[in-house]
N, C-alpha and C positions, 0 to 999 in steps of 0.2 A: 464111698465116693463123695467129692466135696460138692457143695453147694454150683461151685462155676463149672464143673465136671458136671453135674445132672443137669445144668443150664446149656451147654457145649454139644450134650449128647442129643438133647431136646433140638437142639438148632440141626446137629447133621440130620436128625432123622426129619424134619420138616425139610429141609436141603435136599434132601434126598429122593423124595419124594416127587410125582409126575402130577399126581393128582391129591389136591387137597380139599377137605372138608372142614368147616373153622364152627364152632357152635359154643357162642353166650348162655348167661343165664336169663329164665324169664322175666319179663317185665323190662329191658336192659335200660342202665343207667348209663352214664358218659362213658365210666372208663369201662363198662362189658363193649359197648358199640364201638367206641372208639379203638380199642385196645384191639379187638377183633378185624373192623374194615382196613386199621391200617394193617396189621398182617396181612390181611387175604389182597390188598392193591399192593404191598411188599411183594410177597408171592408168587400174583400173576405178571407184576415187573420182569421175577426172576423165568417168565418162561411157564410156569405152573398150570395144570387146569385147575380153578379157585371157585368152589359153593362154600357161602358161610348164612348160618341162619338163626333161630333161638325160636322155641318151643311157642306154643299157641296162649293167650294170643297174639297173633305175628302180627304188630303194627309198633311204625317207627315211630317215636315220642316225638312230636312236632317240634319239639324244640331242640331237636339232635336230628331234624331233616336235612340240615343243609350239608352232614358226611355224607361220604363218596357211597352209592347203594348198587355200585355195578356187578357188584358180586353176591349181593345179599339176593337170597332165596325162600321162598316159603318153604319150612320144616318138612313138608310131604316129598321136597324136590329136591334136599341132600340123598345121595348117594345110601342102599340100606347097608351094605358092607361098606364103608371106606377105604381105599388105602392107607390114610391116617384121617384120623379127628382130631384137630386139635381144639383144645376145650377150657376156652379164657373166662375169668374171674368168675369162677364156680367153684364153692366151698363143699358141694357134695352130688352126684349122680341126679339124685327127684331134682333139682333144680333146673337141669337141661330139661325138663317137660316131657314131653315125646321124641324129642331126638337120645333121651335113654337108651331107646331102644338102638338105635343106631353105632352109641357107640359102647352094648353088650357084643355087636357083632365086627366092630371096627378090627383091623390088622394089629392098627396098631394108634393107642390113644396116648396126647400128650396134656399134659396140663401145666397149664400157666398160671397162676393165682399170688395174690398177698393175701387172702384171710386166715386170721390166727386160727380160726374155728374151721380149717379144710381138714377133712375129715380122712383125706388121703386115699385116692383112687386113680385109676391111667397104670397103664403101660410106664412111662416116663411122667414123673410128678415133680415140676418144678413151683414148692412153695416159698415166698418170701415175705414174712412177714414186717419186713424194715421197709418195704417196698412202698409207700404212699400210694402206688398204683399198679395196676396190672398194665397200665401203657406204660412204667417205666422199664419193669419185665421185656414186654414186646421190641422197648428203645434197645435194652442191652443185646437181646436175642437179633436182632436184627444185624450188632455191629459186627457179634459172633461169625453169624453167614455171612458178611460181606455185602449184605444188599443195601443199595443205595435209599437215603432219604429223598422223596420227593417233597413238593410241598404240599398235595395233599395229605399223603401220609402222616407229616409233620403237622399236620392240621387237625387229623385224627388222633392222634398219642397225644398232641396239646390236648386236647379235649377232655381224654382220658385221665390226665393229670390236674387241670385246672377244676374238674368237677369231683372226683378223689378227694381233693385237697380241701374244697369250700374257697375257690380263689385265692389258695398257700396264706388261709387262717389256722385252719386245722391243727394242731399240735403232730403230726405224721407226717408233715411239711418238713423238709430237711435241706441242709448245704447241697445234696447230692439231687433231689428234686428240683431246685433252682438250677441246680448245673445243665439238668439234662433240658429243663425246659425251656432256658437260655439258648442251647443247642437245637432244639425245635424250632425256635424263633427268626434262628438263623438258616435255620435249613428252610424256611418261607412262611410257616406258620402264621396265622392272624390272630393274636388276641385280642383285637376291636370283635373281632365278627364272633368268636367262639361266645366273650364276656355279653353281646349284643341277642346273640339268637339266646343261649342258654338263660340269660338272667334276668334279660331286661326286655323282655316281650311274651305276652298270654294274651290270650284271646279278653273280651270285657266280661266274660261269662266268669272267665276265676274269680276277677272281682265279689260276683255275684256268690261264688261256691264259695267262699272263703269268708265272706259276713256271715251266712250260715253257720260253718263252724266256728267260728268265733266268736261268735254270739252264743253260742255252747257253752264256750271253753271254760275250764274247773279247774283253780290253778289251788292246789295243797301244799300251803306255807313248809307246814310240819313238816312234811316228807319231801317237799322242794323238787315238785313233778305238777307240769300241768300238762292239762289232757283236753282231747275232744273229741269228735266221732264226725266222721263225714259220710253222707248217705247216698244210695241211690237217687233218693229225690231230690236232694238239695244237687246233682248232676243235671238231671232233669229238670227241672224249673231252669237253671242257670246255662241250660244249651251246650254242654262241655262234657268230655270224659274223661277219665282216671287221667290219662296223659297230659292233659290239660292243667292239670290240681299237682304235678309232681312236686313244687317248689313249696307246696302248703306246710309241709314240717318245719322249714326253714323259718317260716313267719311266727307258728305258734311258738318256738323257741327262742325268740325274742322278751319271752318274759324273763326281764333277772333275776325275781326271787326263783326263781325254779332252775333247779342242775338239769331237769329231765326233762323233756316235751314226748309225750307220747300222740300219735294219731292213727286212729281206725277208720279204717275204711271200710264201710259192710257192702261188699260185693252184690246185698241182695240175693242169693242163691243159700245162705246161710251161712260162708264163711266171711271172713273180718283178716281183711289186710290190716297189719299195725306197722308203723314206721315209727321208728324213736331214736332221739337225737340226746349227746349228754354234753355237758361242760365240763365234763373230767372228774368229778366224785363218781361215777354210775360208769361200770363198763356194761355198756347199753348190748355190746358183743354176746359177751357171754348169758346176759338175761336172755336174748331173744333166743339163742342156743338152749336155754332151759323149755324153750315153745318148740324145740325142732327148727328152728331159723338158724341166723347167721347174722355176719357183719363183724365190722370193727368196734372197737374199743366206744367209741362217740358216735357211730353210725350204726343202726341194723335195722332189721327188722322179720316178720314172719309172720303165718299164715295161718290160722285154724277156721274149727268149725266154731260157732258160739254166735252169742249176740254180746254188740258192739259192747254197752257199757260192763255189762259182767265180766268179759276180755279186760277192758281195763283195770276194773277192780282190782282180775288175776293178777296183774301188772304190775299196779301198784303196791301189790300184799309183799310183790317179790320184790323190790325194788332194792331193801333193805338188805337183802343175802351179796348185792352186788357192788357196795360200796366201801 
Protein backbone atom coordinates (compact mmCIF):
# COMPACT_ATOMS: atom_id res chain seq x y z
CA UNK A 1 0.00 0.00 0.00
CA UNK A 2 1.31 3.46 -0.97
CA UNK A 3 2.03 6.13 1.35
CA UNK A 4 -1.43 8.36 0.05
CA UNK A 5 -3.24 4.84 0.33
CA UNK A 6 -2.40 4.44 4.26
CA UNK A 7 -2.99 8.32 4.44
CA UNK A 8 -6.67 7.70 2.43
CA UNK A 9 -7.45 4.72 4.58
CA UNK A 10 -6.44 6.66 7.87
CA UNK A 11 -8.97 9.47 6.67
CA UNK A 12 -11.99 6.96 5.86
CA UNK A 13 -11.61 5.20 8.87
CA UNK A 14 -11.55 8.74 11.12
CA UNK A 15 -14.69 9.68 8.47
CA UNK A 16 -16.20 6.95 9.39
CA UNK A 17 -16.34 7.06 12.59
CA UNK A 18 -19.45 8.47 15.18
CA UNK A 19 -17.32 8.91 18.06
CA UNK A 20 -13.72 10.04 18.31
CA UNK A 21 -11.01 9.85 20.66
CA UNK A 22 -7.71 12.13 19.56
CA UNK A 23 -4.54 11.70 22.18
CA UNK A 24 -0.94 13.57 21.92
CA UNK A 25 2.15 13.07 23.47
CA UNK A 26 3.12 14.00 26.92
CA UNK A 27 4.26 17.22 27.97
CA UNK A 28 2.56 18.52 24.27
CA UNK A 29 4.45 20.91 22.15
CA UNK A 30 2.74 23.14 19.26
CA UNK A 31 2.56 20.89 16.59
CA UNK A 32 1.13 17.67 19.32
CA UNK A 33 -1.65 20.44 20.59
CA UNK A 34 -2.07 22.05 17.51
CA UNK A 35 -2.15 19.15 15.12
CA UNK A 36 -4.60 17.32 17.56
CA UNK A 37 -7.30 20.38 18.43
CA UNK A 38 -7.49 21.11 14.92
CA UNK A 39 -8.51 17.44 14.01
CA UNK A 40 -10.79 17.00 16.85
CA UNK A 41 -12.71 21.00 16.07
CA UNK A 42 -12.32 19.28 12.07
CA UNK A 43 -14.20 16.33 13.38
CA UNK A 44 -16.82 17.78 15.48
CA UNK A 45 -17.43 20.34 12.34
CA UNK A 46 -18.06 17.07 10.60
CA UNK A 47 -20.88 15.95 13.01
CA UNK A 48 -18.61 13.74 15.29
CA UNK A 49 -18.73 13.11 19.19
CA UNK A 50 -14.86 14.59 19.80
CA UNK A 51 -12.63 13.71 23.38
CA UNK A 52 -8.91 14.50 22.68
CA UNK A 53 -6.49 14.55 25.61
CA UNK A 54 -2.54 13.59 26.57
CA UNK A 55 -1.29 11.77 29.40
CA UNK A 56 -0.54 13.41 33.11
CA UNK A 57 0.61 15.83 33.66
CA UNK A 58 -2.63 17.45 32.00
CA UNK A 59 -1.83 20.99 31.78
CA UNK A 60 -1.94 23.24 28.68
CA UNK A 61 1.55 25.25 28.13
CA UNK A 62 0.56 28.85 28.73
CA UNK A 63 1.79 29.82 25.86
CA UNK A 64 -0.25 27.36 23.53
CA UNK A 65 -3.59 28.66 25.83
CA UNK A 66 -4.91 30.76 23.31
CA UNK A 67 -6.05 27.14 20.91
CA UNK A 68 -9.35 26.15 20.80
CA UNK A 69 -9.72 23.50 24.30
CA UNK A 70 -13.42 22.72 23.53
CA UNK A 71 -12.80 19.27 23.13
CA UNK A 72 -9.77 18.78 25.28
CA UNK A 73 -10.39 16.48 28.27
CA UNK A 74 -8.55 15.22 31.25
CA UNK A 75 -6.86 11.75 30.43
CA UNK A 76 -9.22 9.97 33.18
CA UNK A 77 -12.40 11.30 30.90
CA UNK A 78 -11.32 9.65 27.31
CA UNK A 79 -13.52 7.01 26.51
CA UNK A 80 -11.49 3.26 28.04
CA UNK A 81 -12.49 1.40 24.85
CA UNK A 82 -12.71 3.82 21.97
CA UNK A 83 -14.22 3.46 18.74
CA UNK A 84 -11.06 4.98 17.38
CA UNK A 85 -7.97 6.81 18.86
CA UNK A 86 -6.43 8.57 16.93
CA UNK A 87 -2.84 9.14 18.16
CA UNK A 88 -0.91 12.39 16.68
CA UNK A 89 2.89 13.13 16.79
CA UNK A 90 3.90 10.08 18.94
CA UNK A 91 6.90 8.34 17.99
CA UNK A 92 6.19 5.32 20.39
CA UNK A 93 3.03 3.89 22.83
CA UNK A 94 4.95 5.02 26.82
CA UNK A 95 4.73 8.40 25.24
CA UNK A 96 0.77 8.60 25.31
CA UNK A 97 1.26 8.16 29.44
CA UNK A 98 -1.76 6.65 30.74
CA UNK A 99 -4.07 6.89 27.78
CA UNK A 100 -1.56 3.61 26.70
CA UNK A 101 -3.86 1.97 28.38
CA UNK A 102 -6.71 3.17 26.35
CA UNK A 103 -5.50 2.74 23.17
CA UNK A 104 -4.34 -1.41 24.15
CA UNK A 105 -8.14 -1.48 24.29
CA UNK A 106 -9.18 1.00 21.41
CA UNK A 107 -11.18 -0.73 18.14
CA UNK A 108 -9.31 0.71 16.24
CA UNK A 109 -6.08 2.99 16.49
CA UNK A 110 -4.72 5.43 13.96
CA UNK A 111 -1.61 7.20 13.94
CA UNK A 112 -0.39 10.25 12.41
CA UNK A 113 3.34 11.25 13.03
CA UNK A 114 6.55 12.66 11.14
CA UNK A 115 9.23 11.27 13.41
CA UNK A 116 12.08 9.27 11.86
CA UNK A 117 12.51 7.35 15.12
CA UNK A 118 8.43 6.16 15.23
CA UNK A 119 8.82 2.96 16.14
CA UNK A 120 5.68 1.74 14.25
CA UNK A 121 2.39 0.88 16.25
CA UNK A 122 -1.77 1.50 15.53
CA UNK A 123 -4.10 -0.31 13.65
CA UNK A 124 -3.42 2.28 10.64
CA UNK A 125 0.18 4.06 10.96
CA UNK A 126 0.59 6.86 8.85
CA UNK A 127 4.44 8.03 9.17
CA UNK A 128 5.93 10.77 7.19
CA UNK A 129 9.12 11.76 7.69
CA UNK A 130 9.47 14.65 4.81
CA UNK A 131 6.62 16.02 6.88
CA UNK A 132 7.94 19.25 8.82
CA UNK A 133 4.90 18.58 11.00
CA UNK A 134 2.35 16.45 12.18
CA UNK A 135 -0.15 19.51 11.31
CA UNK A 136 0.86 19.20 7.78
CA UNK A 137 -0.21 15.52 7.99
CA UNK A 138 -3.60 16.55 9.71
CA UNK A 139 -3.64 19.68 6.52
CA UNK A 140 -3.54 16.87 4.05
CA UNK A 141 -5.83 14.39 6.03
CA UNK A 142 -8.31 16.85 6.19
CA UNK A 143 -8.50 17.79 2.37
CA UNK A 144 -8.72 13.69 1.88
CA UNK A 145 -12.22 13.71 3.98
CA UNK A 146 -13.41 16.65 2.57
CA UNK A 147 -13.72 18.67 5.78
CA UNK A 148 -13.80 22.18 5.60
CA UNK A 149 -10.88 24.74 7.05
CA UNK A 150 -12.20 27.04 9.50
CA UNK A 151 -10.23 29.71 10.87
CA UNK A 152 -9.58 28.36 14.00
CA UNK A 153 -8.50 25.26 12.71
CA UNK A 154 -6.37 26.97 10.37
CA UNK A 155 -5.02 28.71 13.49
CA UNK A 156 -4.29 25.37 15.14
CA UNK A 157 -2.23 23.58 12.05
CA UNK A 158 -0.46 27.20 11.79
CA UNK A 159 0.67 26.62 15.14
CA UNK A 160 1.58 23.21 14.51
CA UNK A 161 3.66 24.21 11.60
CA UNK A 162 5.30 27.46 12.73
CA UNK A 163 6.54 25.83 16.13
CA UNK A 164 7.88 22.40 14.07
CA UNK A 165 9.65 24.65 11.89
CA UNK A 166 11.49 27.15 14.55
CA UNK A 167 9.47 30.03 12.44
CA UNK A 168 10.46 28.11 8.83
CA UNK A 169 14.32 28.46 10.13
CA UNK A 170 14.71 24.89 10.52
CA UNK A 171 16.26 23.20 7.65
CA UNK A 172 12.77 20.60 7.50
CA UNK A 173 11.26 23.85 6.22
CA UNK A 174 10.25 23.00 2.65
CA UNK A 175 8.46 24.73 -0.76
CA UNK A 176 5.55 22.37 0.38
CA UNK A 177 5.39 23.68 4.05
CA UNK A 178 5.34 27.29 2.81
CA UNK A 179 2.48 26.10 0.57
CA UNK A 180 0.40 24.67 2.95
CA UNK A 181 1.09 27.46 5.45
CA UNK A 182 0.19 30.04 2.99
CA UNK A 183 -3.12 28.02 2.58
CA UNK A 184 -3.69 28.46 6.35
CA UNK A 185 -3.24 32.03 6.18
CA UNK A 186 -5.70 32.14 3.80
CA UNK A 187 -8.16 30.05 5.32
CA UNK A 188 -7.87 32.94 8.38
CA UNK A 189 -5.04 31.93 10.35
CA UNK A 190 -3.10 34.72 12.41
CA UNK A 191 0.56 34.66 12.46
CA UNK A 192 0.81 38.02 14.62
CA UNK A 193 -0.98 36.22 17.52
CA UNK A 194 0.39 32.44 17.05
CA UNK A 195 4.35 34.43 16.58
CA UNK A 196 3.07 36.87 19.81
CA UNK A 197 1.52 34.38 22.35
CA UNK A 198 4.23 31.46 21.51
CA UNK A 199 7.49 33.60 21.21
CA UNK A 200 7.23 36.80 22.55
CA UNK A 201 5.63 36.63 25.89
CA UNK A 202 6.80 34.60 29.53
CA UNK A 203 5.84 35.47 32.70
CA UNK A 204 9.13 37.89 34.47
CA UNK A 205 9.81 34.60 36.60
CA UNK A 206 11.68 32.93 33.06
CA UNK A 207 13.69 35.93 33.24
CA UNK A 208 14.65 34.97 36.68
CA UNK A 209 14.84 30.85 35.65
CA UNK A 210 16.95 31.37 32.85
CA UNK A 211 19.90 33.67 34.65
CA UNK A 212 20.04 30.61 36.91
CA UNK A 213 20.77 28.36 34.22
CA UNK A 214 22.87 30.36 32.42
CA UNK A 215 24.91 31.22 34.81
CA UNK A 216 25.53 27.44 34.89
CA UNK A 217 25.98 27.10 31.47
CA UNK A 218 29.55 24.80 30.29
CA UNK A 219 29.98 25.45 26.71
CA UNK A 220 32.97 22.54 25.36
CA UNK A 221 34.77 24.25 22.36
CA UNK A 222 36.33 20.61 21.64
CA UNK A 223 33.17 18.85 21.19
CA UNK A 224 31.02 22.07 20.13
CA UNK A 225 28.04 21.26 22.91
CA UNK A 226 27.07 23.49 25.59
CA UNK A 227 25.13 22.49 28.33
CA UNK A 228 23.29 23.39 31.47
CA UNK A 229 20.93 21.88 34.06
CA UNK A 230 17.69 23.60 35.36
CA UNK A 231 16.49 22.68 38.85
CA UNK A 232 13.55 22.54 40.80
CA UNK A 233 14.75 25.48 42.89
CA UNK A 234 15.84 27.67 40.46
CA UNK A 235 11.47 27.08 39.48
CA UNK A 236 10.87 27.82 42.93
CA UNK A 237 12.74 30.90 43.81
CA UNK A 238 11.78 32.37 40.24
CA UNK A 239 7.70 31.54 40.88
CA UNK A 240 7.34 29.46 37.34
CA UNK A 241 6.93 25.94 36.13
CA UNK A 242 8.34 23.54 33.55
CA UNK A 243 5.76 25.20 31.03
CA UNK A 244 6.93 28.53 31.80
CA UNK A 245 10.93 27.59 30.86
CA UNK A 246 9.77 25.82 27.42
CA UNK A 247 11.71 28.35 25.22
CA UNK A 248 14.89 27.97 27.50
CA UNK A 249 16.68 25.58 24.86
CA UNK A 250 16.18 27.98 22.27
CA UNK A 251 18.35 30.54 24.14
CA UNK A 252 21.22 28.32 25.47
CA UNK A 253 21.49 27.42 21.69
CA UNK A 254 22.43 30.57 20.71
CA UNK A 255 25.99 30.06 21.45
CA UNK A 256 27.86 29.74 18.06
CA UNK A 257 30.80 27.99 18.96
CA UNK A 258 28.58 24.92 19.83
CA UNK A 259 26.61 22.65 17.15
CA UNK A 260 24.86 21.13 20.27
CA UNK A 261 22.93 22.88 23.17
CA UNK A 262 21.95 20.25 25.53
CA UNK A 263 19.31 21.11 28.78
CA UNK A 264 18.28 19.12 31.84
CA UNK A 265 15.74 19.54 33.72
CA UNK A 266 15.82 17.60 37.18
CA UNK A 267 12.27 17.02 37.75
CA UNK A 268 13.31 16.65 41.59
CA UNK A 269 11.78 13.07 42.06
CA UNK A 270 14.98 11.70 40.54
CA UNK A 271 14.48 11.81 36.84
CA UNK A 272 16.19 14.57 34.34
CA UNK A 273 14.21 15.84 31.39
CA UNK A 274 17.02 16.59 28.77
CA UNK A 275 16.05 18.67 25.64
CA UNK A 276 18.63 19.15 22.93
CA UNK A 277 18.87 21.23 19.96
CA UNK A 278 21.61 20.85 16.96
CA UNK A 279 22.91 22.96 14.03
CA UNK A 280 23.07 20.15 11.69
CA UNK A 281 26.54 18.18 12.50
CA UNK A 282 24.64 16.12 15.57
CA UNK A 283 21.44 14.20 14.62
CA UNK A 284 20.42 15.12 18.25
CA UNK A 285 17.27 12.41 16.94
CA UNK A 286 18.82 9.58 16.99
CA UNK A 287 21.23 10.39 20.23
CA UNK A 288 18.15 10.97 22.33
CA UNK A 289 16.78 7.45 20.69
CA UNK A 290 20.11 5.85 22.17
CA UNK A 291 18.33 7.19 25.95
CA UNK A 292 14.85 5.67 24.93
CA UNK A 293 13.59 9.28 23.63
CA UNK A 294 12.95 10.56 20.34
CA UNK A 295 12.63 13.58 18.04
CA UNK A 296 14.18 14.91 14.94
CA UNK A 297 17.31 15.27 13.30
CA UNK A 298 18.02 19.06 15.29
CA UNK A 299 15.12 18.61 17.76
CA UNK A 300 14.76 15.83 20.58
CA UNK A 301 14.83 14.88 23.52
CA UNK A 302 14.18 12.15 26.66
CA UNK A 303 13.86 11.15 30.02
CA UNK A 304 15.75 9.09 32.51
CA UNK A 305 16.30 8.33 36.03
CA UNK A 306 19.95 9.88 37.16
CA UNK A 307 21.18 13.08 38.27
CA UNK A 308 21.25 16.14 36.14
CA UNK A 309 25.13 16.60 35.50
CA UNK A 310 26.13 12.95 35.09
CA UNK A 311 23.15 12.67 32.47
CA UNK A 312 24.97 15.28 30.68
CA UNK A 313 28.41 13.90 30.95
CA UNK A 314 26.25 10.63 29.31
CA UNK A 315 25.42 13.00 26.66
CA UNK A 316 28.22 14.48 25.96
CA UNK A 317 30.50 11.04 25.94
CA UNK A 318 27.76 10.13 23.14
CA UNK A 319 27.70 12.96 21.14
CA UNK A 320 30.65 11.88 18.99
CA UNK A 321 28.72 8.30 17.62
CA UNK A 322 26.26 10.90 16.08
CA UNK A 323 27.99 13.10 13.99
Amino acid sequence: MSDREILRSAAQAIAGASEISLACHIGPDGDALGSMLGLAEAASNAGKIVKASFGSPFVVPDNLSFLPTDHLVAPGDLPARPEILVVLDVGSADRLGEIAANAGKAKTVVVLDHHVTNEGFGDIAYVDPTAAATGEIVFDLLEIAGWDLTPSIANSLLTAVVTDTGRFQYSNTTPRTLEIASELVAAGAVPTLIGQRVYEEAPFGYLIAAGSALGRANLDEGLSVVSTVLTQEDLKTAGVDWGDVDGLIDTIRLAREADTAVLAKDQGDGRVKVSMRSRGATDVGSLAASFGGGGHRLAAGFTVDGDPDQVISAVVAKLGEFR
